[in-house]
N, C-alpha and C positions, 0 to 999 in steps of 0.2 A: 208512697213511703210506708214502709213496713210499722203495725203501732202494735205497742205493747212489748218494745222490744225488752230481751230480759235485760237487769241490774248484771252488769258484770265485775263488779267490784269483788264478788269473790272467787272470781274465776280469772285463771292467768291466763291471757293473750301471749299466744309466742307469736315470734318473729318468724317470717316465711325460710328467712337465711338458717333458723335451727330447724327444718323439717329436713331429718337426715334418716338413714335408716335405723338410724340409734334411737328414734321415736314412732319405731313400728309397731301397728295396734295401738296407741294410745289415742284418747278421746281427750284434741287441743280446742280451744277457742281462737281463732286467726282476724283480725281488721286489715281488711284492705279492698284494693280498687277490683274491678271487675275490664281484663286487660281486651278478654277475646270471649267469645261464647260460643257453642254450636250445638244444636241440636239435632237429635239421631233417636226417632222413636221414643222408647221409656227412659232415655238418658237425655245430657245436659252433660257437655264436659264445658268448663269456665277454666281461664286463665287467671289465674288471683294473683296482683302485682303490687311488691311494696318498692318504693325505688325502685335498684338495679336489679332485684331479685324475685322469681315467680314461679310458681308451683302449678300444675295441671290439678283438678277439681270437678270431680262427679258425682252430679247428681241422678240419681236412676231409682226408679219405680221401686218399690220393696218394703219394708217393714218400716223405714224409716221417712220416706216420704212416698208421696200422691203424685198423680199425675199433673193434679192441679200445680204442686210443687215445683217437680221437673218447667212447667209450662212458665211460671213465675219467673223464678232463675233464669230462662232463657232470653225472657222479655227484658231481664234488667241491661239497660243502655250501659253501654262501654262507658268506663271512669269511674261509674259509680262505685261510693263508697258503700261495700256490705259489714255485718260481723257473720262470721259462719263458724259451727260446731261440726267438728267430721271426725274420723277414726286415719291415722295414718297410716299407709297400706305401701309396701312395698312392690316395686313392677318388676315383673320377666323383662323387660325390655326397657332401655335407657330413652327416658322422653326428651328427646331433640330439642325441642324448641323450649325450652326453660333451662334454669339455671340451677332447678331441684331436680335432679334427672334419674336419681333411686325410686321416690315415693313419691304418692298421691295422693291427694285428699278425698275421703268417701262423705262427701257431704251428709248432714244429718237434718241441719236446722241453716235457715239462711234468712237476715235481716236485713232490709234496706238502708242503713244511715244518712246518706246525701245520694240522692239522686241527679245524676247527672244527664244533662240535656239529650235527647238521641241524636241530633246533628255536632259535629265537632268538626272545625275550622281546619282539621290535619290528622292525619291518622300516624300513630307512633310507629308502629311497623312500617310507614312508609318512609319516617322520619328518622329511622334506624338502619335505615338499610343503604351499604357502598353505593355511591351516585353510579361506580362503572357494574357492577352487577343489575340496577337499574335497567342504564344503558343497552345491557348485553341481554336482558329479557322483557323488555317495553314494561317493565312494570315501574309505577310511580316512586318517584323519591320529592322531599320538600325543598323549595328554593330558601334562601336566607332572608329575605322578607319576609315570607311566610312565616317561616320560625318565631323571627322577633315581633312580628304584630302580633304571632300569638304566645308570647314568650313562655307562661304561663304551663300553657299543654307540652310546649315544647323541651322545657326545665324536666319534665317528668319521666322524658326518656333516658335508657340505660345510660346510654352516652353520657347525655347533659347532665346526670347524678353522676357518674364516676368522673367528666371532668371536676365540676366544684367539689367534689370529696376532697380529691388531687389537690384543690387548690388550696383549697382549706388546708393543706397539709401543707402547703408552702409555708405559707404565715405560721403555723404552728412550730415546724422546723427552725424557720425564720429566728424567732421569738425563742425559744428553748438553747439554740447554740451561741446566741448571743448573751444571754441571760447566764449560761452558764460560762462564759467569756467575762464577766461584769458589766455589762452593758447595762446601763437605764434606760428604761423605756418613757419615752417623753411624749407628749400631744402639745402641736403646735398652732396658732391661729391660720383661721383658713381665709378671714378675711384680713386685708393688709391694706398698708398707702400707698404701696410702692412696687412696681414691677420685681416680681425678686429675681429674674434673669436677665433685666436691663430692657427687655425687648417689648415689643409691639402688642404681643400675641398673649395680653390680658382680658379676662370678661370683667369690665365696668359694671359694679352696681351701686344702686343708689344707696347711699348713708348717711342717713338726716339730712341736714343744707350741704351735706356736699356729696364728694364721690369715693368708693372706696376700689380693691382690685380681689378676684377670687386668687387664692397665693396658687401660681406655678409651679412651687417648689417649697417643703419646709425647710429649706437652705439658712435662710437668713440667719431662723430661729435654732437651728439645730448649733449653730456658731457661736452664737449667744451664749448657747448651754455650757458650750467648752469653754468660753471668757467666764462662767462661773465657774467651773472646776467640776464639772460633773465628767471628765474626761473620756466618755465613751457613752454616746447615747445613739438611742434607734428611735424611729416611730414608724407605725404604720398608719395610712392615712388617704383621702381622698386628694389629687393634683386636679387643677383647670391647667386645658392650653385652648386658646383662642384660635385653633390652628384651621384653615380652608382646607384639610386635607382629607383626602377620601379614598385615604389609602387601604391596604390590607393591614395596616399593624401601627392607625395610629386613631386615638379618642379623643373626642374634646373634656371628658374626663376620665380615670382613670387609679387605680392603687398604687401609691407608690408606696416601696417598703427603702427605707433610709436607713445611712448610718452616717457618725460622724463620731470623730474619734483625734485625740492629741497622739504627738508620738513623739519621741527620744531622740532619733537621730537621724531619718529619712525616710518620708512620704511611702516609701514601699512597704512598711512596717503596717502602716494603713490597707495599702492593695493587697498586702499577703493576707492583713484580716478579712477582708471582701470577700475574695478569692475562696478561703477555704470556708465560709461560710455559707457562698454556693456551692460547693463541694458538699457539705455536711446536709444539704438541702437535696441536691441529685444521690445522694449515696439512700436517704430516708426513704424517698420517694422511690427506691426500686426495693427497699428493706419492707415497706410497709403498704401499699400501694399497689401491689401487683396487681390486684383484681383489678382495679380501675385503667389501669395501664391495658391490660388486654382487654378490658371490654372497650375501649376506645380503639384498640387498634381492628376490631373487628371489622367498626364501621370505617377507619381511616389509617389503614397499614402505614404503618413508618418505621424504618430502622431503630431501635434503640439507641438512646442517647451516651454519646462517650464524650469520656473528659480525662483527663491524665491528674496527678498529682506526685510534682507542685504543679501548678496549673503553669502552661506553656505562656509568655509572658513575650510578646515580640515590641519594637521598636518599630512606631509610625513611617520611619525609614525604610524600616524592612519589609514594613505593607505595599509600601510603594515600589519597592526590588521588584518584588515575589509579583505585583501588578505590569513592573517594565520588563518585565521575563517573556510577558503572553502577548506583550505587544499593545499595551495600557499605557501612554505617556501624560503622565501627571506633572503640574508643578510641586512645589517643596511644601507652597501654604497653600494647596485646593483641599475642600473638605474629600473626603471618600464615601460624604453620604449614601452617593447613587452606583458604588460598586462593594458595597457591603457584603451581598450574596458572592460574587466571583470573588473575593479574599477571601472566603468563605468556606468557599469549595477547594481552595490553590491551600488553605492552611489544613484542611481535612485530608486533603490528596497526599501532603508531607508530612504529616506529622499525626494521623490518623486519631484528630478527637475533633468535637464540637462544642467546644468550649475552650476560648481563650482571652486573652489579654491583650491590647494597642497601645504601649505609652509612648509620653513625649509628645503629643497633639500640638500643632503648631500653636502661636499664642493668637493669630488672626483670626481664628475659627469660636475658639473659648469663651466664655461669661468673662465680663470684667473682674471681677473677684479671685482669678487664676492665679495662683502664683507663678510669673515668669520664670525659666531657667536661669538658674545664676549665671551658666555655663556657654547658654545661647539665648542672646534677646529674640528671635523670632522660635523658639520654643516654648514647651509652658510644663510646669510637674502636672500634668492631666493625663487622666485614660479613660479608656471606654473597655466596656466586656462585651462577650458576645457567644451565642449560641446559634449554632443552625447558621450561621452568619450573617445574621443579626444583633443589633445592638439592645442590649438589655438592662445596661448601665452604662451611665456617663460619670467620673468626677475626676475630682481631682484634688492639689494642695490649694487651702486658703489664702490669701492673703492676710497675714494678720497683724500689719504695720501699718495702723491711721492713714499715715501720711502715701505709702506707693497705693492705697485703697484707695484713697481718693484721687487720687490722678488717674487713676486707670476706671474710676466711674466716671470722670470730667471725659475720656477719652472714649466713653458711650456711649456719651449721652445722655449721662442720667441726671436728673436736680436731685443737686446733695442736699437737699432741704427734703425731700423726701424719706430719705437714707439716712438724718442725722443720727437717728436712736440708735443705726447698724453699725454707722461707723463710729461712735462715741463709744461702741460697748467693747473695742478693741483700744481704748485709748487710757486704759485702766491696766494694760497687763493682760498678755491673752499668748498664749502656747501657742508652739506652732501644731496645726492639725490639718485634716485632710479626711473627705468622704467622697459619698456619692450616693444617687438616687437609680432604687430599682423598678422595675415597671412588673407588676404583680403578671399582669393579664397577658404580658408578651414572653414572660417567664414561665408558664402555662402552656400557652400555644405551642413554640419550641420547641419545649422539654416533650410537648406529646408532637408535634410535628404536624399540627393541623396548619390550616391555611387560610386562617380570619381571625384576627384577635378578638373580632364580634362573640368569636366563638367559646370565649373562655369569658366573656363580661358579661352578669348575668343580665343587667337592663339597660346594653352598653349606648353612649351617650357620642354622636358624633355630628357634625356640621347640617346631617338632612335627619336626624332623628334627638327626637325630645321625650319619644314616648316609647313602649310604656314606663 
């Protein structure tokens, strides 16, 4: 480690993303990793990486440094964190492999800050590069194990920053159209007494002499909020599901981004605000977002994402047409769990978007808390959304009459003595309203078209993984 490093307090550190040609010839101060290094005689060219973005860097015999110098620089181990002073030089020729492809850094002075190990667990060029380009030139790419054991190294590549940039933008979008909607923003208990989806598929943990449940869903509580009149509220939050499943797109924990909301005169007043508030969410995300959008697609080509507006809006009926068209025979109450993708494709095929709407879900399928069809007892006011055809969101109308709420928990399975505080908080006077729960990490994946939701959760948590 380099000692005596100078006080930089009075010297500005720029960003490698402002070394443009508009800072040519000037003498910057730069922090960051040491991405690649090579040495050629009296020279030293070093890749200097911050995030998504990285500048070429030479160091060469001359006025300003020693041989001894060059030698240093060259030694220093991949990751490591340096500071370096150099002169910003414009190049005849555009450097390929960085994302500063004007200018270059003429190193001057070069410090060691954290040194990083010389073995590493995975090489980011390796872990950056198309698995089929791989394929097509025997050169190594990283398996998804690999990755997540070393999550860490892994987080650092282009990719992995411009996904969670992206994602981060969700929640930020999220948060901002809603807010500017009147939305409050609420934080709901994560531990509870009670299944809040009625079902099996809770993690038990211990709470003093007894037992408590990690919440499924901020359902209960977001309903609550509306029984107090706060008639439009959001949260963003951690979900458990206790789920065996070791699918591509699903966690045993996970971000859900919620809403829950009263309404005036029909449950769709709710879906249209859903609706256009994934709309406001994909419209941000290609407004603000580009870089991260194409630096993802480098590594993992995917068509751009379409969606129409008003958002296309079909009838659980009409999923099932558009399925007994292709030669699909379903009953009226089977879930459509397991042909999500082929409605998927049959609704992109006719109506050219990736993004739409399912209502009217049968009520045999639904959480007990659904409000039935007035219109049809085997229907329920519920929908689902969906991208890439996948489902992205589930909800529906509440129930919010004591008395059908608790018949349709008696009908279950649930002990209403668990549920008192839930269903007591509608026995005061409670609107009718209607939401639904969104899944951050599968809203990510989609929208960039990868194919592991591992791949958008930064330390994602499922059935054979607890670490890191």
């Amino acid at each position: 480690r380099s000692k005596n490093a100078p006080c930089l307090e009075d010297r500005l550190l720029i960003r490698i993303k402002d070394l443009t040609s508009e800072k040519a010839d000037e003498i910057v101060w730069v922090r960051a990793r040491i991405h690649t290094s090579r040495a050629k005689g009296k020279q030293c060219f070093l890749v200097l990486r911050q995030q998504q973005f990285n500048v070429q860097a030479l160091v060469a015999v001359g006025d300003h440094a020693s041989k001894q110098m060059v030698k240093f620089a060259a030694n220093i181990s991949k990751e490591s964190i340096v500071d370096v002073e150099g002169v910003v030089r414009k190049v005849h020729q555009k450097i390929g492999g960085c994302t500063q492809q004007d200018v270059e850094l003429h190193i001057q002075r070069i410090y060691v800050i954290s040194l990083a190990e010389p073995r590493l667990p995975l090489q980011l060029d390796d872990a950056v590069r198309p698995e089929v380009e791989g394929e097509e030139e025997g050169r190594a790419t990283v398996n998804q194990d690999t990755r997540l054991d070393n999550r860490v190294i892994d987080l650092r590549t282009s990719t992995s920053q411009a996904v969670f940039r992206l994602q981060s933008g969700v929640c930020q979008l999220f948060r901002e159209t809603l807010l500017n909607e009147g939305f409050v923003e609420i934080q709901t208990p994560k531990i509870i007494s009670a299944a809040s989806e009625g079902g099996a598929n809770v993690f038990t943990v211990s709470y003093f002499k007894s037992s408590a449940y990690l919440a499924q869903s901020p359902q209960l509580y977001k309903q609550m909020c509306i029984c107090a009149d706060f008639e439009k509220v959001f949260c963003i939050g951690p979900v458990f599901r206790a789920e065996d499943s070791n699918t591509h797109r699903h966690l045993t924990e996970f971000v859900g981004l919620d809403i829950e909301m009263a309404f005036n005169y029909h449950y769709h007043e709710v879906v249209d605000e859903i609706a256009d508030t994934l709309v406001q969410i994909f419209k941000g995300l290609q407004e603000r977002f580009q870089t991260e959008i194409q630096t993802v697609n480098k590594q993992f080509p995917c068509e751009p994402f379409k969606f129409l507006e008003p958002t296309l809006r079909l009838e659980y009926r009409e999923g099932l047409a558009m399925l007994k068209e292709v030669g699909v025979e379903m009953g009226d109450e089977e879930d459509l769990r397991y042909l999500q993708k082929l409605l998927g494709r049959l609704v992109k095929e006719k109506y050219d978007t990736d993004f739409y709407i399912l209502d009217k879900y049968p009520l045999a399928v639904r959480p007990f808390y659904t409000m039935p069809d007035p219109g049809n007892p085997k229907c329920s006011n519920s929908y689902d959304m969906f991208m890439r055809g996948e489902e992205i969101l589930s909800g529906a109308q509440r129930i919010h009459d004591p008395q059908l709420l608790t018949e349709r928990a008696q009908h279950h399975g649930i002990d209403l003595e668990k549920i008192k505080a839930y269903i007591d908080s509608f026995r005061f006077g409670a609107p009718p309203h209607a939401g639904g729960g969104i899944g951050l990490e599968r809203v990510t994946m989609l929208y960039l078209g990868l194919h592991n939701v591992r791949q958008t959760s930064m330390f994602p948590r499922d059935p054979k993984r607890l670490t890191p």
